[in-house]
C-alpha positions as CSV (number, residue, x, y, z in Angstrom):
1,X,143.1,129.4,78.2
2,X,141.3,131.2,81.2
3,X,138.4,128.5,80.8
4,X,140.9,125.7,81.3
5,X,142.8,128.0,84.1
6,X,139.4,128.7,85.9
7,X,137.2,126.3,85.0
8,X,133.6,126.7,82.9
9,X,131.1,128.3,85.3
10,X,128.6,125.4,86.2
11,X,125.8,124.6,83.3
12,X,121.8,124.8,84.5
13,X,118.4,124.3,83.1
14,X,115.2,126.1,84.1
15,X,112.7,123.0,84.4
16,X,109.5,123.4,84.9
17,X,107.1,121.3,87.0
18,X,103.3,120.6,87.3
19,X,101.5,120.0,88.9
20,X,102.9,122.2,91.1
21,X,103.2,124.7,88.9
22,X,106.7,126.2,89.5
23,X,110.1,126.5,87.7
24,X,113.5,125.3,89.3
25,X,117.1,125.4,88.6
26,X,119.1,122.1,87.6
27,X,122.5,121.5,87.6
28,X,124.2,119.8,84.7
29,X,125.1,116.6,86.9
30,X,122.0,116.8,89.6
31,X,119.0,114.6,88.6
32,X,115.7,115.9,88.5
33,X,114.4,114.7,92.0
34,X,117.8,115.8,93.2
35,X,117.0,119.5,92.4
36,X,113.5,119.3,93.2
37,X,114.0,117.9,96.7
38,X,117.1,120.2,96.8
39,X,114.1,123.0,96.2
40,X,112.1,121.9,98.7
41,X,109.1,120.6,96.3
42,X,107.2,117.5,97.7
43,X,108.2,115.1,95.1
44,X,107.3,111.7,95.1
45,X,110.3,109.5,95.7
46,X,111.2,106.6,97.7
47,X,114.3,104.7,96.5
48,X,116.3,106.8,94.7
49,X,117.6,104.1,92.5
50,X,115.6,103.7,89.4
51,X,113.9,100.3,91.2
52,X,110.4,101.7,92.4
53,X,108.7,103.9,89.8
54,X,107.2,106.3,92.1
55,X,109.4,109.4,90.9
56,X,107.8,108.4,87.3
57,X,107.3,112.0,85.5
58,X,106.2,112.7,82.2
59,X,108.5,114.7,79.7
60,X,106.8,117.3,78.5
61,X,109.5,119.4,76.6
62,X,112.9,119.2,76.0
63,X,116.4,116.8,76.4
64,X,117.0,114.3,79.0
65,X,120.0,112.0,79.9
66,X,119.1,108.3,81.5
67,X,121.3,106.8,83.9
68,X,119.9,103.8,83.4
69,X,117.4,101.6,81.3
70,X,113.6,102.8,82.5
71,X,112.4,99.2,80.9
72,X,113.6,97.8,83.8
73,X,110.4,99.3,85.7
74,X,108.6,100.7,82.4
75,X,106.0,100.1,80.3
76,X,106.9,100.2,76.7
77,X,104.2,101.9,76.0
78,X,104.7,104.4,78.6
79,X,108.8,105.1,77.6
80,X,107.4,105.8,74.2
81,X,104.8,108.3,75.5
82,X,107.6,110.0,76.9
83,X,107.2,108.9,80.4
84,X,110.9,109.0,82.1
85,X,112.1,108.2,86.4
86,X,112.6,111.7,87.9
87,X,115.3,109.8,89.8
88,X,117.5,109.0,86.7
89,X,117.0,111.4,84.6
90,X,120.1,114.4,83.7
91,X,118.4,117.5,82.1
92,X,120.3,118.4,79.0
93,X,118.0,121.7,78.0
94,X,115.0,123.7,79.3
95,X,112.2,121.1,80.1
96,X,108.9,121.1,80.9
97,X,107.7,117.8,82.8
98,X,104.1,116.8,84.9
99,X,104.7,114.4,88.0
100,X,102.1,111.4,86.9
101,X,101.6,110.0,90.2
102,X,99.9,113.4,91.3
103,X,98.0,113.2,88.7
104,X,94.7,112.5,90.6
105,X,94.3,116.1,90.8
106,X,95.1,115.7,94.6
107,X,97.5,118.5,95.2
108,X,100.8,117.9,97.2
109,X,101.4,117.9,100.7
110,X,104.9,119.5,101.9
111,X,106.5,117.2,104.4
112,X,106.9,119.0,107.9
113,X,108.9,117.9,111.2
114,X,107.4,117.7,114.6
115,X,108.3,116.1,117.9
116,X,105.4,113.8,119.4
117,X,105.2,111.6,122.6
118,X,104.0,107.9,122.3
119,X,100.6,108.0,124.1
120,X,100.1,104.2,123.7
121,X,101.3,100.6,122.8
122,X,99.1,97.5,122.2
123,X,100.4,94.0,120.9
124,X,98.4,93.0,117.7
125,X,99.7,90.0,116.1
126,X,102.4,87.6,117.4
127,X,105.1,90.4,116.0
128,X,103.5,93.0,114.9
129,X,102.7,96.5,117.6
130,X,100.5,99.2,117.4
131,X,102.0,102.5,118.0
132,X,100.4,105.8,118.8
133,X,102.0,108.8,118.5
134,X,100.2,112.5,119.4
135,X,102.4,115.2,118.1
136,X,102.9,118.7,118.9
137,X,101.6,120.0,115.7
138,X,98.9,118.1,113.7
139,X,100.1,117.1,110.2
140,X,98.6,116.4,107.1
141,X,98.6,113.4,105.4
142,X,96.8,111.5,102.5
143,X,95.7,107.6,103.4
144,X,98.4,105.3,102.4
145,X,101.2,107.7,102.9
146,X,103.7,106.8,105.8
147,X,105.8,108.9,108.0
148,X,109.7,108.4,108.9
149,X,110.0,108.1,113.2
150,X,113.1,108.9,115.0
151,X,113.3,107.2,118.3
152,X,116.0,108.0,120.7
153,X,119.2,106.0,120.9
154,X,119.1,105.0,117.1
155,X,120.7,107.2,114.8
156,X,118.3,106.3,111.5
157,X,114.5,106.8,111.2
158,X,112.7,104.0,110.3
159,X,109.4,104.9,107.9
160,X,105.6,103.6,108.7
161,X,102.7,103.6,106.8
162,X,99.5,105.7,108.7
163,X,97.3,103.2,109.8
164,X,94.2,105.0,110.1
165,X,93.1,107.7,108.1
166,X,93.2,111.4,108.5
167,X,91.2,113.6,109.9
168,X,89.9,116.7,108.4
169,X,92.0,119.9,109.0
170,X,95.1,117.7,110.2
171,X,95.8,114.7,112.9
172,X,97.5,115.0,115.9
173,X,97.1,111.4,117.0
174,X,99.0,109.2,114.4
175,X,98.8,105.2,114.4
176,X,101.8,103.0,113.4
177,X,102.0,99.3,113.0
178,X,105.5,98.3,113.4
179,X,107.0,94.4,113.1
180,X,109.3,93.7,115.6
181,X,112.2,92.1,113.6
182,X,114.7,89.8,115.1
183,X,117.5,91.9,115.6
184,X,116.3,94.6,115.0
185,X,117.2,98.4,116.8
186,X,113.6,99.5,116.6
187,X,112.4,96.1,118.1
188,X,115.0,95.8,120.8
189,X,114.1,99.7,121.7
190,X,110.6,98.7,122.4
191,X,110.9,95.3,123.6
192,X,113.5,97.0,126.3
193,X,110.9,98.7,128.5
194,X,107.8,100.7,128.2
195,X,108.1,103.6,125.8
196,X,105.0,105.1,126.4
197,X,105.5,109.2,127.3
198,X,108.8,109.0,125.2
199,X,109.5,111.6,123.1
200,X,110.1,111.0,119.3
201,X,110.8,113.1,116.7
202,X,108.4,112.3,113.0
203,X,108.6,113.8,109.7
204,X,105.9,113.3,106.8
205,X,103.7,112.7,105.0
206,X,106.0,110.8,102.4
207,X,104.7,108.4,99.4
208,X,102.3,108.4,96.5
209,X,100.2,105.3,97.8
210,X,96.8,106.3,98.1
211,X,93.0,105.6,96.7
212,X,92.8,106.7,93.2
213,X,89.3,108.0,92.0
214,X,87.3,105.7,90.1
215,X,84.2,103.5,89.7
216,X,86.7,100.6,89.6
217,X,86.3,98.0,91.9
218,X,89.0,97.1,94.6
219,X,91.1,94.3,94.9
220,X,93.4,94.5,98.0
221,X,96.2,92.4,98.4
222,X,98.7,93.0,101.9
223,X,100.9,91.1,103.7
224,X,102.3,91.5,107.7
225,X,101.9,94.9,108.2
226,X,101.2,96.0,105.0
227,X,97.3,95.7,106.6
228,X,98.3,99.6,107.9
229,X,98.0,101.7,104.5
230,X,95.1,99.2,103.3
231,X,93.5,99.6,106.6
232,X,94.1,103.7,106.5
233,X,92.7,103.7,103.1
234,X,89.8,101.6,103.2
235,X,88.7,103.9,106.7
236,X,89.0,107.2,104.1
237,X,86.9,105.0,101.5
238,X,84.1,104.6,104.2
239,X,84.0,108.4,104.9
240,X,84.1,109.4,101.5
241,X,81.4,107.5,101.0
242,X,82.8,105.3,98.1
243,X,80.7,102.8,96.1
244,X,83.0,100.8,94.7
245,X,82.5,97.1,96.1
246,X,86.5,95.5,97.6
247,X,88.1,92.5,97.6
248,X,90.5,92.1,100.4
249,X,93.2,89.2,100.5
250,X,95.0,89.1,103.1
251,X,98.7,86.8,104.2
252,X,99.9,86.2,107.1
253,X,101.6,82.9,108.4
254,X,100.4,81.6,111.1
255,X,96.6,82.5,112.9
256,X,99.2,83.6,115.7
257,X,100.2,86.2,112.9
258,X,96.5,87.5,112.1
259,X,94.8,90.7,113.5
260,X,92.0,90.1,115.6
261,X,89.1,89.7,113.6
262,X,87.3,92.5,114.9
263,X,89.2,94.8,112.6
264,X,88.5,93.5,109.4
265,X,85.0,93.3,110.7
266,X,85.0,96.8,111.5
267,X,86.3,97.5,107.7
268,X,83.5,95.6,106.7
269,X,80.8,97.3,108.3
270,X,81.5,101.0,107.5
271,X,81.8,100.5,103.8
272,X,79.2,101.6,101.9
273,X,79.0,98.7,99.3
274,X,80.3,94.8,99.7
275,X,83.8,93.7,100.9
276,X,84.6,90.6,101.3
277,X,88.3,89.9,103.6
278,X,89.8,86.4,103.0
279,X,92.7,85.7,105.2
280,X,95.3,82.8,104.0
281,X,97.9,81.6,105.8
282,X,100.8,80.1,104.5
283,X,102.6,77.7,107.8
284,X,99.3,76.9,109.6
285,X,100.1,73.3,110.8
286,X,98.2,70.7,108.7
287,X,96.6,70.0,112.3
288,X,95.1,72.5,113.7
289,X,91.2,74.2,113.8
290,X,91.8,76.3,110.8
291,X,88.8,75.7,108.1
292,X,89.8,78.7,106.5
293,X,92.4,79.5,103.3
294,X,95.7,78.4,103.2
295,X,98.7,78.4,100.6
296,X,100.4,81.6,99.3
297,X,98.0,85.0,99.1
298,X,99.2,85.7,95.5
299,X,97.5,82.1,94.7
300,X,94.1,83.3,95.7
301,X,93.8,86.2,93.3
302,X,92.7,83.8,90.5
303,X,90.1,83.1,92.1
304,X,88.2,86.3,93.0
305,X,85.2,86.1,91.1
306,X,83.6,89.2,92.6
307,X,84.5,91.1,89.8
308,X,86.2,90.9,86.3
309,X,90.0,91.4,87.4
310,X,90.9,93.0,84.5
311,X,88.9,96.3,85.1
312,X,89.6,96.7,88.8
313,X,91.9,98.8,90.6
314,X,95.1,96.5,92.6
315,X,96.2,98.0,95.6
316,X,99.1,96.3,97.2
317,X,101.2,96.3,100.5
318,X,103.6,94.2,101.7
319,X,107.3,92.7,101.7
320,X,108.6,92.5,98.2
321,X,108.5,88.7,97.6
322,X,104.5,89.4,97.7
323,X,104.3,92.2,95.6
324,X,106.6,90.4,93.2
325,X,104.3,87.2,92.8
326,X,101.4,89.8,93.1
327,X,102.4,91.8,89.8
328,X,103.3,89.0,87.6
329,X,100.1,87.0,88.5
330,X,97.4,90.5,88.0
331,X,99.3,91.1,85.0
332,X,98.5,87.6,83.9
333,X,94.5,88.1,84.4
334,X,94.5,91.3,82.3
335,X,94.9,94.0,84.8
336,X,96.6,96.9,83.1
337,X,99.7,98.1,85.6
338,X,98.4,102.1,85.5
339,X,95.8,100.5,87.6
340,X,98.1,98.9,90.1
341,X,99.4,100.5,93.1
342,X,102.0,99.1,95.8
343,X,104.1,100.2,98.3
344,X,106.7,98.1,98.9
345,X,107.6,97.5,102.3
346,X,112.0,97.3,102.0
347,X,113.9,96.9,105.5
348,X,115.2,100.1,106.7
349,X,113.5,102.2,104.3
350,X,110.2,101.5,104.8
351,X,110.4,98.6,107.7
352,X,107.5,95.9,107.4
């Protein structure tokens, strides 16, 4: 009677997390990202819905209740190993779960808040900008990882992949490649006047997309301005030294929509082994002085011959309709999806 009068005092589990090697408190109807985000760990997440896999944790020990079906972004294999989405998953007992993205042994970096000033602007491709950012106080990041930017006037942060990668002992100048969208806030706040000495406020580093150690070699496959994480991680490969030869396929539409060549030469030069970049476009006009590729990027990964597909490492950026086609087409040749990575690029979320 003085249960139903009261109400039952709130039920919580004790869950405990590696890699980072601590134990938090879940409630009964929070998930387990909820809680951990709610504990200020720096768990991998980025859409909350079940949709993305990067919140993908292994069960270790103990009861779980799924909000929805994790075959929708599963492996079979994986579900039965006991692999579950932080995102979906309702504790129902004491657990004991490892975060398998973090996995590389690469330990986690807390995201942090600063307020920077936009020290420069360049135009790089018909619609895509370069922004640079120096901050107050350097942050941390890993190569691949992105960052979401407040600008002044608009009441959501947008999020940007790094486009260059960090230095040692933190960065205070940060890179950004936005797309200026038709009708977009972001674009219109930039195309309205010149924004450099603005003041912005950032917060980062956010993402698991990042080089993965192995003597795999590297197929890259990015779209618009998915060329900023592949960029930032191919500059970390060069400095790390890393002799793993790459394949780089790159989309774009038109050669109005192509960075100047001098970057991917750049690319080219600092790594240690052999990369080859292959730029297709997809609307070139039948007509013009193009000799180069042209079609669909996804079409072209049949035909790397560099390498055997099927023991490389995929990394992938871009807007989803590209990742999409990507996935189904690696999968095809043999490459096993542990060894594919992508960051989709969503609007709003992660703007492309």
């Amino acid at each position: 009677m003085l249960k139903k009068l009261f109400g039952r005092t709130p039920k919580t589990y004790q869950v405990h997390v590696e890699p980072f090697g601590t134990t938090i408190t879940v409630g009964s109807k929070e998930t387990l990202l909820q809680a951990a985000l709610r504990t200020g760990l720096a768990y991998p997440y980025e859409c909350q819905t079940g949709a993305c896999s990067t919140c993908k944790t292994q069960l270790v020990s103990g009861n779980i209740k799924a909000l929805s079906d994790f075959a929708y972004v599963l492996e079979l294999e994986e579900i039965q190993n006991g692999t579950i989405l932080a995102c979906q998953s309702l504790a129902r007992s004491d657990l004991a779960v490892r975060v398998e993205t973090l996995d590389d042994g690469l330990p986690p970096i807390r995201p942090q808040r600063s307020t920077g000033h936009i020290s420069a602007v360049a135009q790089l491709t018909s619609d895509i900008i370069e922004v640079c950012v120096n901050v107050d106080v350097a942050m941390d990041y890993y190569a691949g990882q992105y960052a979401k930017l407040a600008v002044p006037g608009i009441a959501e942060s947008r999020s940007y992949s790094f486009a260059s990668a960090p230095n040692t002992g933190g960065t205070r100048d940060l890179s950004f490649h936005i797309r200026l969208l038709p009708n977009g806030e972001v674009s219109a706040w930039f195309a309205d006047s010149d924004r450099v000495g603005t003041e912005l406020e950032i917060e980062g580093p956010f993402g698991v997309f990042r080089l993965h150690e192995s003597a795999a070699p590297i197929l890259c496959i990015a779209g618009g301005s998915g060329m900023a994480p592949i960029k930032a991680l191919l500059e970390h490969g060069a400095v790390s030294d890393t002799q793993r030869p790459v394949v780089y396929l790159y989309g774009a539409r038109t050669q109005a929509d192509l960075y100047d060549k001098q970057l991917s030469e750049n690319l080219i030069a600092a790594w240690p082994t052999t990369m080859r970049f292959v730029p297709v476009l997809s609307e070139e006009p039948e007509n013009s002085d193009w000799a180069g590729a042209r079609g669909l990027v996804t079409d072209f990964i049949a035909t790397v011959d560099d390498f055997g597909l099927p023991g490389c490492q995929a990394y992938l950026c871009g807007p989803p309709g590209m990742i999409d086609a990507a996935l189904t087409v690696l999968n095809h040749a043999g490459v096993r999806g542990r060894d594919i990575y992508f960051d989709k690029f969503m609007d709003r979320s992660h703007s492309p």
